[in-house]
C-alpha positions as CSV (number, residue, x, y, z in Angstrom):
1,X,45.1,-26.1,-4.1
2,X,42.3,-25.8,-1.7
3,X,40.4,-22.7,-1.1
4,X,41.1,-20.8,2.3
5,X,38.6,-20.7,4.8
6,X,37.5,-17.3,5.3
7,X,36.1,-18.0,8.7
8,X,39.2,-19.1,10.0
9,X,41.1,-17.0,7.7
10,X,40.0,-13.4,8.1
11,X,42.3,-11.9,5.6
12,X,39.2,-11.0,2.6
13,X,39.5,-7.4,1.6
14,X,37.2,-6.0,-0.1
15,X,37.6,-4.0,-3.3
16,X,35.5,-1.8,-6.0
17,X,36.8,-3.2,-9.5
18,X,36.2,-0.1,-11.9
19,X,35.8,-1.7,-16.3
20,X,35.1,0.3,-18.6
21,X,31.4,-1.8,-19.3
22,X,31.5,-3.2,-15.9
23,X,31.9,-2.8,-11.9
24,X,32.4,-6.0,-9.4
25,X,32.6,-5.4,-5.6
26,X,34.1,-8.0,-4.1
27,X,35.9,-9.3,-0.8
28,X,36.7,-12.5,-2.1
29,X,34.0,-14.7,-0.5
30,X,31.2,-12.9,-2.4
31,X,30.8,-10.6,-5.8
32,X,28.4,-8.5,-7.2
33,X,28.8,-7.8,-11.1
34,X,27.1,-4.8,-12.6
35,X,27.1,-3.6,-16.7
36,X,26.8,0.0,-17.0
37,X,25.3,-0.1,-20.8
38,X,22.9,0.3,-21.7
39,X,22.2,1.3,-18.4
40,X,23.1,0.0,-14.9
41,X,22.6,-3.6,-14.2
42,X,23.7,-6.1,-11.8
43,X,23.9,-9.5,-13.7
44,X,25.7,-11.8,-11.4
45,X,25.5,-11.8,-7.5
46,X,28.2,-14.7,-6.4
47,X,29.2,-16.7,-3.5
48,X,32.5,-17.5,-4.7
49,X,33.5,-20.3,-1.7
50,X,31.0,-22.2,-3.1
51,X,30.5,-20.6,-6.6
52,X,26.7,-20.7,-6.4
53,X,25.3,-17.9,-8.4
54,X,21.8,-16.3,-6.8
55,X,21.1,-14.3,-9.8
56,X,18.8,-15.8,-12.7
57,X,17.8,-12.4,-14.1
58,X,17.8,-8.8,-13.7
59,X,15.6,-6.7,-12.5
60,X,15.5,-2.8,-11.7
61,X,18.1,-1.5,-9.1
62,X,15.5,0.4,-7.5
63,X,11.9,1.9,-7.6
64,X,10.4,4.8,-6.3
65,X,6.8,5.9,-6.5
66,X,6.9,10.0,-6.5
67,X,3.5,12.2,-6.4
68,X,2.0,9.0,-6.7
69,X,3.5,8.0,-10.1
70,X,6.0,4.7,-9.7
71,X,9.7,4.8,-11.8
72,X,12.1,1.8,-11.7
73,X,15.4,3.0,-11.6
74,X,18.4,1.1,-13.4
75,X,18.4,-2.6,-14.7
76,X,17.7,-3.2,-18.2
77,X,14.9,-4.7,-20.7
78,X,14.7,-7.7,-23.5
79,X,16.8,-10.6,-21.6
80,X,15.8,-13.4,-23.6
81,X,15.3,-15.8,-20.9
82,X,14.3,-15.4,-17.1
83,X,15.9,-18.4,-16.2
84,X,19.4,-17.3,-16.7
85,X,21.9,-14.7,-17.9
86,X,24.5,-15.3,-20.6
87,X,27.2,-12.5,-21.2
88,X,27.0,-12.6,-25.1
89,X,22.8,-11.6,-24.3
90,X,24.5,-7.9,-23.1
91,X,24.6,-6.1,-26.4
92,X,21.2,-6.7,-27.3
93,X,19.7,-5.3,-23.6
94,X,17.6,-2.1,-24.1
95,X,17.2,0.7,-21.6
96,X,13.5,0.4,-20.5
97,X,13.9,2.9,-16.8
98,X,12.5,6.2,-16.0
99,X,16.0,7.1,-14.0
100,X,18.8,5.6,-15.9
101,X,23.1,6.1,-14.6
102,X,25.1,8.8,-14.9
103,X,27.7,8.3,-12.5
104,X,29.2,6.3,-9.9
105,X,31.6,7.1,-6.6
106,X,33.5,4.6,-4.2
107,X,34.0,5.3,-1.0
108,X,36.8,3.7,1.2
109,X,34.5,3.2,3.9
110,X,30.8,2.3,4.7
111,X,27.6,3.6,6.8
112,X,27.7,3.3,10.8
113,X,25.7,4.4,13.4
114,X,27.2,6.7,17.0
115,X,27.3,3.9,19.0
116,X,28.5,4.1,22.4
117,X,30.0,1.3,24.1
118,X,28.7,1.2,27.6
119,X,30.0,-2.5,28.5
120,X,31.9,-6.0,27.3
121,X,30.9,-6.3,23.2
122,X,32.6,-9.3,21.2
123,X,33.7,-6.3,18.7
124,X,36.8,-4.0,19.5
125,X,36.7,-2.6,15.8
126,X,33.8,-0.5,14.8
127,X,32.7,0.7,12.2
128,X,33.7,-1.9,9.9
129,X,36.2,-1.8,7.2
130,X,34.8,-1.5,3.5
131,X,34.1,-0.4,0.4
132,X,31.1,2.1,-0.9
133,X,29.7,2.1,-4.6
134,X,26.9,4.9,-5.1
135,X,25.4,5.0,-8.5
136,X,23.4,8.6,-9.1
137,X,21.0,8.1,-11.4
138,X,18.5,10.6,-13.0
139,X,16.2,10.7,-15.6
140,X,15.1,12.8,-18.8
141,X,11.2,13.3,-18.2
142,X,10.6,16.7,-17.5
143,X,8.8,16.7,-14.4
144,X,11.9,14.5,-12.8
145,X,13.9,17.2,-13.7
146,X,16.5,18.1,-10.5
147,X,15.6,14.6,-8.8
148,X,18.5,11.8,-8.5
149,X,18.0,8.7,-7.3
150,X,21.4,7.4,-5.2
151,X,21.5,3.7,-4.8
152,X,24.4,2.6,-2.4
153,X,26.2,-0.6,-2.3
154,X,28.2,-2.2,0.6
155,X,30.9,-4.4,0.7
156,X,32.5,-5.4,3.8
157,X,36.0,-7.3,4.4
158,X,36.0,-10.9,5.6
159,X,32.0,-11.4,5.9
160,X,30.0,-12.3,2.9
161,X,27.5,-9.7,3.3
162,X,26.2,-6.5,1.1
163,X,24.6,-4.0,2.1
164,X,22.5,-1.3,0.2
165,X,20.2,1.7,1.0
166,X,18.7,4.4,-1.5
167,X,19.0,8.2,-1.2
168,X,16.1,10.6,-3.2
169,X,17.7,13.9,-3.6
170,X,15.1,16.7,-4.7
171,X,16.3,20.0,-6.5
172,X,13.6,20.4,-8.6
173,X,12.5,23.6,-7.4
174,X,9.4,22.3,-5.6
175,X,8.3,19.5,-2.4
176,X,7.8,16.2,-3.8
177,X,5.8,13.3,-1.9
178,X,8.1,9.9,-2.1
179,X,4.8,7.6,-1.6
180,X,6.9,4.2,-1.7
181,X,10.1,2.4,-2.6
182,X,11.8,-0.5,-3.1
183,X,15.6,-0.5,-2.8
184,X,16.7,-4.3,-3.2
185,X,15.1,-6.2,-5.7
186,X,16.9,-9.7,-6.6
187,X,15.5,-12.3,-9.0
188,X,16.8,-15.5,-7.5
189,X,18.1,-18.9,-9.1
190,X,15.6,-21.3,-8.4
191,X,17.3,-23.0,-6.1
192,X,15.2,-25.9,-5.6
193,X,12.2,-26.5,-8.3
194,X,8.3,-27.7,-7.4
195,X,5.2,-28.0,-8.7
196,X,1.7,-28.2,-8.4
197,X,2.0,-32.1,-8.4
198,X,4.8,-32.6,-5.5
199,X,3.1,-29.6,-3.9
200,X,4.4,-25.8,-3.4
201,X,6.9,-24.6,-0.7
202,X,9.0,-21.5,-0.3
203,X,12.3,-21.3,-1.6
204,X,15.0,-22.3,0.3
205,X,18.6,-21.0,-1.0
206,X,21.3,-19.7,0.7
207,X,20.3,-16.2,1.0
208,X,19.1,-14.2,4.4
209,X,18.2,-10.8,4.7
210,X,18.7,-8.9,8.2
211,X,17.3,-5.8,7.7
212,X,19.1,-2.8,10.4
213,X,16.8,0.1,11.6
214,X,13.4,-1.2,10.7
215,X,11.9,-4.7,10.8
216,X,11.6,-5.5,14.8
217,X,8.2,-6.6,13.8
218,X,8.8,-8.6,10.7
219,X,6.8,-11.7,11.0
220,X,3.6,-8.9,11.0
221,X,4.4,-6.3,8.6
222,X,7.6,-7.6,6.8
223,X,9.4,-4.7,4.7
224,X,11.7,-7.9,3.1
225,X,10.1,-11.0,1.3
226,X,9.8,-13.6,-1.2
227,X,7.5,-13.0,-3.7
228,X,6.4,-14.9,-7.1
229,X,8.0,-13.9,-10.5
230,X,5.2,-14.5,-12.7
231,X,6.9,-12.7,-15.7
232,X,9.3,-15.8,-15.4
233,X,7.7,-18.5,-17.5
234,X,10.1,-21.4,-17.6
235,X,9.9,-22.3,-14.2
236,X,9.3,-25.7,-13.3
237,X,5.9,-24.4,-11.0
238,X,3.6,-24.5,-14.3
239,X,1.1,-21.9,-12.7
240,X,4.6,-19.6,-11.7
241,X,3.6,-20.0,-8.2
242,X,7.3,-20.5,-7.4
243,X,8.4,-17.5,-5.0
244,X,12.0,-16.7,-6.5
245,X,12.3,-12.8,-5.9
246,X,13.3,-11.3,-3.1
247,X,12.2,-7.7,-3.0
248,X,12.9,-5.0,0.5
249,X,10.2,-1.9,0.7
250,X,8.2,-0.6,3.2
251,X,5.0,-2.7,3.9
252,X,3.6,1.1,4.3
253,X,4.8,4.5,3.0
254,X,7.1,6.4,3.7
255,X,4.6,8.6,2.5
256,X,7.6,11.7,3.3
257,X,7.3,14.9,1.6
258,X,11.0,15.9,0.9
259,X,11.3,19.6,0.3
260,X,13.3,21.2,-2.2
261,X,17.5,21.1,-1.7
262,X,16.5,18.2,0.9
263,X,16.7,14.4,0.5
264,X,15.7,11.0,1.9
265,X,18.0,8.0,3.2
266,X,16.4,4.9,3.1
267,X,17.2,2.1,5.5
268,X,20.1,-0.5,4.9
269,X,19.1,-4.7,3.7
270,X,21.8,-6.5,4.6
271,X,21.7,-9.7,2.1
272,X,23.9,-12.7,3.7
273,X,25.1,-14.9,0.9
274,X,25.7,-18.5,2.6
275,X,28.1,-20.9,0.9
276,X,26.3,-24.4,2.7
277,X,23.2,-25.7,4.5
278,X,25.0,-26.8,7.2
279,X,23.2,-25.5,10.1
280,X,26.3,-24.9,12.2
281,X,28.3,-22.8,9.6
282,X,25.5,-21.3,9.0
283,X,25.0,-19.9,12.6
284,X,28.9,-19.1,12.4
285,X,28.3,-16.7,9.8
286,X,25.5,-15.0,11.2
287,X,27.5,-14.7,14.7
288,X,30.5,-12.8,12.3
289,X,27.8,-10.5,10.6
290,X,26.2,-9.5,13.6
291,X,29.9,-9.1,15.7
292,X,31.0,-6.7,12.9
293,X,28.1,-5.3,11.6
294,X,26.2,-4.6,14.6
295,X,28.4,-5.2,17.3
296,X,26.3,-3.7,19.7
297,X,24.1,-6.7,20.2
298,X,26.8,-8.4,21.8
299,X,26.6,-6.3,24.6
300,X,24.1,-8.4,26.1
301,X,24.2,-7.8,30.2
302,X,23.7,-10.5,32.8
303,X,20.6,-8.8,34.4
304,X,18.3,-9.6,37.0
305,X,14.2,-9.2,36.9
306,X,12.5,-8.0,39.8
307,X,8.8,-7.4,40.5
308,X,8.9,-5.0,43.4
309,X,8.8,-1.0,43.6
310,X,10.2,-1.4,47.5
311,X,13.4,0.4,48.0
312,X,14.6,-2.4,50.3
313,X,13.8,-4.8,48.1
314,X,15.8,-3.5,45.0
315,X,18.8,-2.8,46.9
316,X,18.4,-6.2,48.3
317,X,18.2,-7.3,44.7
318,X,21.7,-5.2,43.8
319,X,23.4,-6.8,46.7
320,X,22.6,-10.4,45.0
321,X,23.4,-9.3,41.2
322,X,27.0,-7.9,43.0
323,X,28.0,-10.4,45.0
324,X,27.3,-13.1,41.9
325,X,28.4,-11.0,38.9
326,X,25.4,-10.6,37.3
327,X,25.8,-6.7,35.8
328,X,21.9,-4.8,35.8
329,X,18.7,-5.3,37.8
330,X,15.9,-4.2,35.5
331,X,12.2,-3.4,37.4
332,X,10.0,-5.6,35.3
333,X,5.8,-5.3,34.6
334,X,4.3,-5.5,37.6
335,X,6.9,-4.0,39.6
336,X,4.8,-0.5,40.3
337,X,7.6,1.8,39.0
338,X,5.9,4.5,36.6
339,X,8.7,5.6,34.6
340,X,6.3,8.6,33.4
341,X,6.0,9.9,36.7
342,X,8.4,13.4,36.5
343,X,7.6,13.9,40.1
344,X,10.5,15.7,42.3
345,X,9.7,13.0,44.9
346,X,9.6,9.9,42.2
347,X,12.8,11.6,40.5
348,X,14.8,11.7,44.3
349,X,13.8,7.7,44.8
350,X,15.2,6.6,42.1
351,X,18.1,8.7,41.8
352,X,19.4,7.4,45.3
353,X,18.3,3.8,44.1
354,X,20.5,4.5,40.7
355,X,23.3,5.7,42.8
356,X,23.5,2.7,45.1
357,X,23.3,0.6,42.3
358,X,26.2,2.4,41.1
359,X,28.5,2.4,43.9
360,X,28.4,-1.4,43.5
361,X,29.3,-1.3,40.0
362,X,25.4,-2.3,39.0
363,X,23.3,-0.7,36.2
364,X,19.5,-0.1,37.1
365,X,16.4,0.1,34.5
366,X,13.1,-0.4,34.4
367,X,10.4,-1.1,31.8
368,X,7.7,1.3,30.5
369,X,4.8,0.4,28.5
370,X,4.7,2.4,25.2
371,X,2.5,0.1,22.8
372,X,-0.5,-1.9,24.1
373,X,-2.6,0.4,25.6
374,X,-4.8,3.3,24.6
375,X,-4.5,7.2,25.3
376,X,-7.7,8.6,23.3
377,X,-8.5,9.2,19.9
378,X,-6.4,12.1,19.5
379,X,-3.3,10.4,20.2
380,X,-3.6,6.4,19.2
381,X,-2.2,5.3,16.2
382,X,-4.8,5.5,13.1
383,X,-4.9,1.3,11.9
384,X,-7.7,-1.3,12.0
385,X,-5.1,-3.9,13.3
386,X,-2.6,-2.5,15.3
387,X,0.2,-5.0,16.2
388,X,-0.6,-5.0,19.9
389,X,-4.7,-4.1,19.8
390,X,-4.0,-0.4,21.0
391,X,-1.2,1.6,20.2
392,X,-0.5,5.1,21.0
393,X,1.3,7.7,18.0
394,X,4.7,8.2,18.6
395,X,4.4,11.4,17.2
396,X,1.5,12.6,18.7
397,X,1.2,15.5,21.6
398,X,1.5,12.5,24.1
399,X,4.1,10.6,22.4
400,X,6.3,13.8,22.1
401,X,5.6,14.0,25.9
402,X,6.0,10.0,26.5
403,X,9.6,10.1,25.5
404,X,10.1,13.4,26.8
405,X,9.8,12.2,30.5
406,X,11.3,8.3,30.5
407,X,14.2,10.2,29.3
């Protein structure tokens, strides 16, 4: 019988399968399996259309550097082989992390953001339906006494997507500095083999990462990438150059001090688990994560640039975008609009601009220069290389200000 299609069958529900040695989330496109002894693994991460298995080997479910001492958090020690798992290699796995499980919850629903709808999205539904699987973990060294580690898996019906974030919680009786972390860590199958005679390449399997909240600027300072696995020794790369582990974290800090009877959310990876190469399906998937996922992307306007700060112009410009449906007129660089200026006088122009805009049924924006430019030493951000040459500090006396008036 052949399999159904679950992008033309969107009928995949997911579910949190509760074992007494093991827990799968699943929707019936993808799986994760995890062993809760001798301490909480994941040993199998599945796209079961095409039953190609991404996991080779475990590897911690988390780490977290705290007072500037690092602790892995879950996953187990003495797998035999890096290469691959085998179920009959479970009894012999030792416990070798500094915050082992003690407990785990499911949730009948998942994280979202408030997001107001303020046009047309491709997405009625929001947030979207799911499952939730937070594992606490804690540990037994004295001075981690009162800390718990909360790592949190998504599951979400009819996309083959996870998601999963970390929470520190801190009742220890004191502040505590959470330097770094890493919340996904996954030792991947490699998927197609080189070495140093045919030449080295980056991996390609059937895995993306979309991280939410954090990596506008990945190509620069990415906070998810492929990195070697040097501690796996029978790959075909004979100087383990091969980069087989995926691994999300900061590129810098945190660096937050969380004070006691406070915590810390981390952000959310997203990991997309593609059943083909096909370029086509592959978009299609991508178009369902980001429609239910982040549905607010699909709110795209039709929008018009102009480069003028003249009244007449801009409501010259409105006129055109109503009379042939385009939806916003957006005052681009090098229009002259100073969205800083709080002046009663600059505030009354635009107002009357914004409500003539309105009465057509036309939105009206304009752009402001935050990064790229510098205030003084006081106030610009404190990096040899910042991304755009100069950048001002977001939370400096002026970037308090900044946001203050644009808004």
């Amino acid at each position: 019988m052949a399999k159904k299609d679950w992008l033309i069958n969107g009928n995949f529900i997911s579910s949190v399968e509760c074992n007494k040695d093991e827990i799968i989330i699943t929707n019936g496109i993808v799986s994760r399996k995890f062993i809760i002894s001798p301490d909480f693994a994941c040993v199998s991460i599945k796209n079961l259309h095409s039953e190609f298995e991404f996991l080779r080997a475990v590897a911690p479910e988390a780490s977290v550097e705290i007072d500037g001492v690092k602790y892995s958090v879950g996953g187990i020690g003495n797998q035999p082989d890096l290469g691959f798992i085998e179920p009959e290699w479970y009894k012999d796995f030792t416990k070798n992390a500094q915050f082992n499980y003690r407990s785990h919850e499911v949730k009948d629903s998942v994280s979202c953001i408030e997001w107001k709808k303020v046009r047309h999205c491709a997405n009625a539904e929001y947030p979207p339906k799911g499952k939730t699987l937070s594992i606490r973990f804690e540990s037994d060294i004295p001075e981690l006494f009162g800390i718990a580690v909360i790592v949190s898996y998504e599951i979400y019906d009819n996309v083959p997507s996870f998601g999963k974030y970390i929470t520190v919680e801190n009742n220890s009786g004191k502040e505590i500095l959470l330097n770094r972390f890493r919340s996904e860590d996954i030792r991947l199958v490699e998927y197609r083999g080189v070495n140093e005679f045919c030449g080295l390449s980056q991996i390609d399997c059937c895995l993306d990462s979309v991280e939410n909240e954090f990596d506008m600027f990945a190509q620069r300072t990415p906070s998810r990438k492929l990195i070697k696995d040097e501690e796996y020794t029978s790959q075909v790369s004979y100087l383990y150059q091969t980069v087989c582990r995926f691994v999300s974290e900061p590129a810098v800090g945190p660096h937050r001090r969380i004070a006691d009877g406070d915590k810390f959310t981390s952000y959310i990876t997203y990991d997309i688990l593609f059943d083909t190469e096909e370029r086509e399906r592959r978009m299609l998937t991508l178009c369902r994560f980001y429609k239910m996922i982040t549905p607010w992307v699909t709110e795209n306007p039709m929008y018009l640039h102009v480069v003028s700060n003249d009244d007449e112009v801009i409501k010259t410009a409105i006129d055109q975008c109503a009379e042939v449906g385009f939806e916003m007129v957006i005052l681009s660089f090098g229009s002259g609009v100073n969205m800083e200026d709080v002046s009663e006088e600059n505030i009354a122009k635009f107002k009357n601009l914004a409500d003539y805009a309105h009465s057509k049924g036309i939105e009206l924006g304009a752009y402001s220069l935050l990064a790229s430019r510098s205030i003084d030493a006081d106030n610009d951000v404190v990096n040899e290389k910042p991304i755009f040459d100069h950048s001002p500090c977001l939370c400096s006396e002026w970037g308090v200000n900044y946001f203050k008036n644009i808004t």
